[in-house]
C-alpha positions in Angstrom: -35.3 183.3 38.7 -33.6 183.1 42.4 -36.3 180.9 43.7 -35.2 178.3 40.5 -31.5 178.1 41.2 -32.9 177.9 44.8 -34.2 174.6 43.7 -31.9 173.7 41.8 -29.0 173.9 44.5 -31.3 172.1 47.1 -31.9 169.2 44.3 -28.1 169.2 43.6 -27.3 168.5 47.4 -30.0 166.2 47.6 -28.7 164.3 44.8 -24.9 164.6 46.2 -26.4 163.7 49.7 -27.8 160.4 48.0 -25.0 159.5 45.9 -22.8 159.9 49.2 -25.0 157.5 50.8 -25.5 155.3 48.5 -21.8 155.4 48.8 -21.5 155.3 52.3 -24.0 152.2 52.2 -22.1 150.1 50.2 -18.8 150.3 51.8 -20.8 149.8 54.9 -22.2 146.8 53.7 -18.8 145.6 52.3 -17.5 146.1 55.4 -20.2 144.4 57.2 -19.9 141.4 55.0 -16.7 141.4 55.4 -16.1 141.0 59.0 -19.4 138.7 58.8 -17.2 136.1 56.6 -14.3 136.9 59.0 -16.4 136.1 61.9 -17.9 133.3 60.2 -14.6 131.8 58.2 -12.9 132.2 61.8 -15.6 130.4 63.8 -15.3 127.8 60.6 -11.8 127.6 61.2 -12.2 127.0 64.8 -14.9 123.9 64.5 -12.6 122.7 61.7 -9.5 122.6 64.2 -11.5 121.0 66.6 -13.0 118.5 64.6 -9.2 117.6 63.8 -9.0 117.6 67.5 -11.8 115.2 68.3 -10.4 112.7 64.8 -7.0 112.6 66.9 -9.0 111.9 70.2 -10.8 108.5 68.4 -7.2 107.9 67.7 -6.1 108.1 70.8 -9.4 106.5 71.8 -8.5 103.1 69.6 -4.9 102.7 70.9 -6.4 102.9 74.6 -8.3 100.4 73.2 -6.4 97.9 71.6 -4.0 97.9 75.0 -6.5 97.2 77.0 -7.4 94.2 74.6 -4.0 92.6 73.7 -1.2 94.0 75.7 0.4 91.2 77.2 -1.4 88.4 75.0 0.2 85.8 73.4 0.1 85.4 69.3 -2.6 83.2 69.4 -4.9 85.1 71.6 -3.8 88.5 69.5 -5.4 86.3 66.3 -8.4 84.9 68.1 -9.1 88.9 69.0 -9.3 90.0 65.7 -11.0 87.1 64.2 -13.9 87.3 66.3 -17.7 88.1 65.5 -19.3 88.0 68.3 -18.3 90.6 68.9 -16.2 91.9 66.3 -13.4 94.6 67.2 -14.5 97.8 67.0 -14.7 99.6 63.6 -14.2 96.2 61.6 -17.7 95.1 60.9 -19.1 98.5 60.7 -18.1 101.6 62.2 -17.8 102.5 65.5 -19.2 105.8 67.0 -17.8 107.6 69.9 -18.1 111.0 72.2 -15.7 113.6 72.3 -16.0 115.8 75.9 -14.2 118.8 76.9 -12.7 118.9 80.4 -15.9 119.7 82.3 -17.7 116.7 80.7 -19.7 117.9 78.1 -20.0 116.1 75.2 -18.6 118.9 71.8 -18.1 116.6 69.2 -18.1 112.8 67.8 -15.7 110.4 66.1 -16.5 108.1 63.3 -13.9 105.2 63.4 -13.2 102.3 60.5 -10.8 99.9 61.3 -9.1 97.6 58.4 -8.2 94.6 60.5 -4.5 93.0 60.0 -3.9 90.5 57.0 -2.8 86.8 58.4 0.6 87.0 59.8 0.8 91.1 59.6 1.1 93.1 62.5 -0.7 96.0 60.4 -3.5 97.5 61.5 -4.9 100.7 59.7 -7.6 103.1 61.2 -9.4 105.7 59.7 -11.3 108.3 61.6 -13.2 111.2 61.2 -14.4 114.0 63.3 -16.9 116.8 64.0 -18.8 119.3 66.6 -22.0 119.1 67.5 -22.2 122.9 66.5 -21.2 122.6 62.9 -21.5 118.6 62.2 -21.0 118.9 58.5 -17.6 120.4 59.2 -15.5 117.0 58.8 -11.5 116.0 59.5 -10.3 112.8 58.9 -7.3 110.9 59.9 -5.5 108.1 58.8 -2.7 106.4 61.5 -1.1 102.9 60.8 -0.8 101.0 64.2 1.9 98.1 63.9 3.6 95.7 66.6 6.9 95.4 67.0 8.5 92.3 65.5 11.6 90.3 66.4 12.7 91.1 62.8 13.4 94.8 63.2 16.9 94.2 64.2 20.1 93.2 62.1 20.8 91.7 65.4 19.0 90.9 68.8 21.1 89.1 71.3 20.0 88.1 74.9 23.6 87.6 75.8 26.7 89.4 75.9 28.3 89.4 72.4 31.5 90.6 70.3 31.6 91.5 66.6 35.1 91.6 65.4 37.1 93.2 63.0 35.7 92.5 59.6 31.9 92.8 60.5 29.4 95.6 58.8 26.4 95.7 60.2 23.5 97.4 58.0 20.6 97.8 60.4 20.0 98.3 64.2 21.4 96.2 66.8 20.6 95.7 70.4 22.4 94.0 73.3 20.5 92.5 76.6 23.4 91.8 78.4 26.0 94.5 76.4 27.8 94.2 73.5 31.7 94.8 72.0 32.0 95.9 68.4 35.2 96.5 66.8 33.3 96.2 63.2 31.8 99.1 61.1 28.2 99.6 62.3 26.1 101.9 59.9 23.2 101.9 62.5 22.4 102.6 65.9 24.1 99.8 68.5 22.3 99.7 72.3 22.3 97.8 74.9 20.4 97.4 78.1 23.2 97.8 80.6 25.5 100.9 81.0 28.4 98.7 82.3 29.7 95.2 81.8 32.2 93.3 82.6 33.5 92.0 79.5 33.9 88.2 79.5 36.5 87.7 76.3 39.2 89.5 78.9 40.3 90.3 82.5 40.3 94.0 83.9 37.4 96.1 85.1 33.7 97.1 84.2 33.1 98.6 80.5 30.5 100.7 78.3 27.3 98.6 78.0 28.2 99.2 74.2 32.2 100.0 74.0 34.5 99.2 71.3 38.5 98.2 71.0 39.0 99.9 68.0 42.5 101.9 69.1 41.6 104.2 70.9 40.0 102.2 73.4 37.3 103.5 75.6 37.5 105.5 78.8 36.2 103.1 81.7 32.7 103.9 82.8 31.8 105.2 86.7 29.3 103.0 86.6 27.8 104.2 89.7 27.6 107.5 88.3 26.9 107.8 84.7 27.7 111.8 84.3 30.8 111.4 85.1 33.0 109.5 81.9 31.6 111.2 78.8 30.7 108.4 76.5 33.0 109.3 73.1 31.6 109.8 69.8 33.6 107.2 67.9 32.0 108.1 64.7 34.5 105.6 62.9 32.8 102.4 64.5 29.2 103.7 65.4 28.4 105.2 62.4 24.9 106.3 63.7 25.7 106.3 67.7 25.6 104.1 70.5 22.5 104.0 72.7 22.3 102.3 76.8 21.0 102.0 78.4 17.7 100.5 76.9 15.1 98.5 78.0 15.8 95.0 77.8 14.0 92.6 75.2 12.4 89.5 76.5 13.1 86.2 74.6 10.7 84.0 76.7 7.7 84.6 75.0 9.1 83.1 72.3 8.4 79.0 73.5 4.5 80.0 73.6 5.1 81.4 69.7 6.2 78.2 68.8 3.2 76.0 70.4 1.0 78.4 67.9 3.0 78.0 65.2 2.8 74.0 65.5 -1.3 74.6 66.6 -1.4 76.5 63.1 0.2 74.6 60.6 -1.2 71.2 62.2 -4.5 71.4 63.1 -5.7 75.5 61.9 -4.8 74.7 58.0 -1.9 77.3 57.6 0.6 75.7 56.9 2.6 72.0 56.8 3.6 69.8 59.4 6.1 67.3 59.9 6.4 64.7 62.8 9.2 63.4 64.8 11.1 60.8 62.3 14.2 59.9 61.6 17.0 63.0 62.9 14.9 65.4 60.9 14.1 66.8 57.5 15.9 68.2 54.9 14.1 70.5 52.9 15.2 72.2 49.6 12.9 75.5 48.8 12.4 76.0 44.7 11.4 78.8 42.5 8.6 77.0 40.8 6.9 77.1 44.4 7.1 73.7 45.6 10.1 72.4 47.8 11.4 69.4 48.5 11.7 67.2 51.7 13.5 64.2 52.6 13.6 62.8 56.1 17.6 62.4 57.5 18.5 58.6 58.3 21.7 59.8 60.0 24.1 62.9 59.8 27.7 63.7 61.6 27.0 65.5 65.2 30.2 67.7 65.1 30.0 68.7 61.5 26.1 68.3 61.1 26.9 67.2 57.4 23.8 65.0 56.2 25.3 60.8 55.6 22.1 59.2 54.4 18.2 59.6 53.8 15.4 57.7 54.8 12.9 56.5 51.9 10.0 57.4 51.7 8.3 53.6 52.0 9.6 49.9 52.8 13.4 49.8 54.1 16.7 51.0 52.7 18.5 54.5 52.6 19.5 57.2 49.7 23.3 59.2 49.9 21.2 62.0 48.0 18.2 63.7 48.6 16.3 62.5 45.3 14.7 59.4 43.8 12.4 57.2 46.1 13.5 59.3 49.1 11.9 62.6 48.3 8.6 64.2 48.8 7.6 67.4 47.2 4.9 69.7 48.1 3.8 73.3 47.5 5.3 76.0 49.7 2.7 77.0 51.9 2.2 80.8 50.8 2.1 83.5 54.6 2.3 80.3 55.9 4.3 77.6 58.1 6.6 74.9 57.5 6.5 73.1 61.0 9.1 69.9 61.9 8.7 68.5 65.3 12.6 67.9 65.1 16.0 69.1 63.3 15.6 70.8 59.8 18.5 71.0 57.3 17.2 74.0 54.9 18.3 75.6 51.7 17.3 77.0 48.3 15.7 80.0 46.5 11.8 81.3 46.4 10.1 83.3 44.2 7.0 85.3 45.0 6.4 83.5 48.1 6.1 84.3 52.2 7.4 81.1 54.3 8.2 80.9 58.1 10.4 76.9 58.8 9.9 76.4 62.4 11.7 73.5 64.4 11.5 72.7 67.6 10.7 69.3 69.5 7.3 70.3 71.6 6.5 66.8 72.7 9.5 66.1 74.9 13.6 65.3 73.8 16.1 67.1 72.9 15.6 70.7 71.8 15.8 71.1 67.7 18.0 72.8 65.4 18.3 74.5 62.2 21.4 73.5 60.0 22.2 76.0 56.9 24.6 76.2 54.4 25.0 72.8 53.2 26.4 72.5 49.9 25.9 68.7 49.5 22.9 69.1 46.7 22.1 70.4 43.4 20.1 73.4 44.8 21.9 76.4 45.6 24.8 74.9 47.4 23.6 75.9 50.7 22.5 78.9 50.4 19.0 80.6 50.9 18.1 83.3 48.4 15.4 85.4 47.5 14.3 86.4 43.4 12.9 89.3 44.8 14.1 92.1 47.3 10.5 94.1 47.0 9.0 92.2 49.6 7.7 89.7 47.9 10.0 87.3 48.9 10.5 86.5 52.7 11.7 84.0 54.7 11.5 83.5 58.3 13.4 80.1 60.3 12.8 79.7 63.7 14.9 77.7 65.9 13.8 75.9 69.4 17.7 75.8 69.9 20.3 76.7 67.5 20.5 77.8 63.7 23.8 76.9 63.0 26.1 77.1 59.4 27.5 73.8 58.5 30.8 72.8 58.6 31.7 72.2 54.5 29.3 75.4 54.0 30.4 77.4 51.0 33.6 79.8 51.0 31.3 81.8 50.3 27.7 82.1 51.6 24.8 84.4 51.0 21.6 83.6 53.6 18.3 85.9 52.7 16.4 85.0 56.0 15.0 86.3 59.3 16.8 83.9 62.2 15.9 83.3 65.6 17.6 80.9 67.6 15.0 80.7 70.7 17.2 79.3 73.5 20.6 78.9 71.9 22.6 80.8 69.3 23.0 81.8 65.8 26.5 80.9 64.2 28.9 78.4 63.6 30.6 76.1 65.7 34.7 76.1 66.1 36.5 74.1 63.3 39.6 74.2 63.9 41.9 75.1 60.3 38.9 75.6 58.8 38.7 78.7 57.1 36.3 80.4 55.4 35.5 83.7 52.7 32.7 85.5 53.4 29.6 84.6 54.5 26.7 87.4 53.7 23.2 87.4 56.1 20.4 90.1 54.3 17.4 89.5 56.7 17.5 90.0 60.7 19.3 87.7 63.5 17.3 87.0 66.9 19.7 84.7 69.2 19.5 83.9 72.8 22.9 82.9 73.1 26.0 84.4 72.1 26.5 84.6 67.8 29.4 83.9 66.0 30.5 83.2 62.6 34.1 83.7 63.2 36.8 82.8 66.0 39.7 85.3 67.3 42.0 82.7 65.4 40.7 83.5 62.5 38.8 80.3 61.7 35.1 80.7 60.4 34.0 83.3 57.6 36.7 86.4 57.9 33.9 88.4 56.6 31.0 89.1 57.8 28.1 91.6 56.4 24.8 91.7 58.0 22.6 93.2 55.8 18.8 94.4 57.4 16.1 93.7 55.1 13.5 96.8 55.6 10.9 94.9 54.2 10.9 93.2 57.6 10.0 96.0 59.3 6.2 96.0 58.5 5.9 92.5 57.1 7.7 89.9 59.5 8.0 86.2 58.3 4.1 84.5 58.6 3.9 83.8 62.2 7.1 85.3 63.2 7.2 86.0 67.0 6.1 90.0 67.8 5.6 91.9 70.7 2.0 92.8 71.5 1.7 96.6 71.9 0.5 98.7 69.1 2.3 101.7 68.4 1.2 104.5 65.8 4.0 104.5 63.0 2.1 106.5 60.7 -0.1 109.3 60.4 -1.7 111.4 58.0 -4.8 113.6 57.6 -7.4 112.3 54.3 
């Protein structure tokens, strides 16, 4: 009977021996699992970061890239770049593959990038690309970054020279200053300038902020040998969003080689219309049904720029009207040019279309102007309006000279355009007695010269409100002048 329970006590332990084990085993192999899937999710987690590294470094690789292929080109070498085949950029046709090596040389990974090339007249270029180790290749990050070239629409105002906006300007968008800049308006955006001093040319006494306002209290005056010591003041009631100089200058000579592609374009390359020398110029009146009108001027009045008679179209004789047998009328060229080799009188409304009217006199005279404003027609009594403030409606006018406002413009006067005035100024000239409302500009203003709308005796528009259109900022007029480095905007992982 002993030697049974004997047994029976060894089995027992035997059994709680196994069980134990068996216990024992399991959590072992738990555990074991479990810092196998750390090991592994950790060593995942570590290719997956560095295949994010090596999607940034094809990134990085493509903006190396395009500055080696189109920094300091001019707009018509930047188009012949990405139109060509032979061979095409890289990650257009088909996508381009590239090494990623650590710092000793070794090659750890790849990049796969595809490149969606910009649409005529953007400065948009989208790239797309992916990344992996050569230790875990199936382990995939992509990227997604926006490259885009600064345009000469970005500002509510560019000026090359010194200007002053007066009491009675807002300014909606940024504004930058070559040669400095006074501003006694409201400005809801940043205002810089590319000097810290200057000696302001509208009075006597000394040297001034680069950007400095009158606006009681006046400002300090600068140590302009020594920056640190007059703190700039805040002046949150006139720079709304601060005052930045000094910054680095922007150049407007680039601008003349612009307009000799622009003519090249619309002339000979098929986008766009083109208008020789004839007569003083053409008037043209944009419509909503996407055609505009075009009459060539006979004469006009050179102080007040007020149209006196049009040519017609065939045989001799004159019209007081732009109408009957001395208008033309085509369709509006669509992301495309309007080019007059001479002066163009402009005004109307679009809808759903993209239009850059360029003037300027490339084979010899006198340098050619843009005239706005006039309210002798049945179009929109001078103005030049948009339907549409999505985008889909943009207009871009670009001046070898001046873009100047008529003198019997409207009281009041609402311009939906990007200007640029290459070598002289946006404005008006000085009427004297003649007084104006309010004259409205949603768009961007580019002027070499000094702009004005108004005059310290009050003659000219009393108010002035300068409106930025945002749409600019990524979609410029067709053709409108840009720098040509590529900067990222926008990035984002797929």
């Amino acid at each position: 009977m002993s030697n049974i329970k004997s047994k029976f006590k060894k089995g027992s332990a035997l059994a709680y021996v196994l069980v134990i084990m068996s216990a024992v085993s399991i959590i072992l192999v738990s555990m074991i699992q479990y810092v196998v899937s750390q090991v592994n999710f950790s060593f995942n987690r570590l290719e997956r970061e560095k295949a994010f590294q090596t999607a940034e470094a094809g990134v990085f690789f493509y903006r190396w890239y395009l500055a080696h292929q189109v920094s300091g080109k001019t707009a018509k070498q930047i188009k012949e770049f990405w139109e060509d085949t032979s061979p095409y950029p890289y990650g257009v046709d088909s996508d381009y593959i590239g090494d990623f090596s650590d710092p000793e040389g070794g090659v750890i990974g790849q990049y796969q990038i595809q490149t969606e090339k910009p649409e005529p007249g953007s400065t948009i270029v989208t790239v797309k690309s992916t990344g992996w180790t050569l230790k875990k290749p199936n382990v995939k990050r992509t990227v997604q970054v926006r490259f885009r070239r600064p345009s000469w629409s970005e500002y509510s105002v560019l000026a090359n020279a010194f200007m002053r906006f007066g009491e009675g300007t807002t300014v909606n968008g940024k504004i930058h200053v070559n040669q400095g800049v006074r501003f006694d308006g409201v400005a809801n955006n940043v205002v810089s300038s590319s000097v810290y001093c200057v000696d302001d040319p509208d009075h006597s006494g000394g040297n001034e902020f680069g950007v400095h306002t009158h606006i009681d209290p006046t400002d300090p005056s600068p140590n302009c040998s020594d920056p640190d010591v007059v703190a700039v003041p805040e002046r949150a009631d006139v720079f709304k969003a601060g005052r930045q100089f000094p910054l680095p200058e922007v150049s407007f000579v680039g601008v003349s080689s612009d307009l000799g592609f622009m003519k090249t374009e619309a002339k000979d390359n098929g986008n766009g219309i083109y208008f020789n020398s004839a007569g003083y110029g053409r008037h043209i009146i944009l419509k909503t049904d996407g055609t505009f009108d075009v009459c060539t001027v006979n004469s006009y009045n050179s102080t007040t720029y007020v149209i006196e008679k049009y040519r017609k179209t065939s045989g001799g004789g004159t019209c007081s009207s732009c109408s009957g047998q001395c208008l033309n009328n085509y369709p509006i060229p669509d992301d495309k040019i309007i080019f007059v080799e001479d002066n163009v009188w402009v005004e109307g409304k679009i809808d759903d279309k993209k239009v850059t009217i360029a003037a300027a006199n490339l084979e010899g005279g006198s340098p050619a102007n843009i005239y706005i404003g006039m309210n002798n027609s049945d179009a929109e009594k001078g103005h030049l309006l948009y339907t549409n403030f999505n985008g889909n409606d943009i207009i871009g006018l670009v001046a070898q000279n001046n873009i100047s406002v008529v003198y019997n413009s409207e009281n009041i006067l609402e311009i939906d355009a990007a200007l640029l005035a290459q070598s002289g100024r946006v404005g008006r000239d000085y009427y004297s007695g003649n007084y104006k409302n309010t004259i409205t500009v949603n768009g961007s203003i580019a002027t070499a010269k000094r702009y004005g709308f108004a005059y310290t005796n009050g003659t000219g528009y009393a108010n002035r409100n300068l409106n930025f259109d945002n749409n600019l900022l990524y979609y410029p007029p067709p053709y409108f002048p840009t720098g040509t480095e590529y900067s990222i905007d926008l990035w984002d992982e797929l």
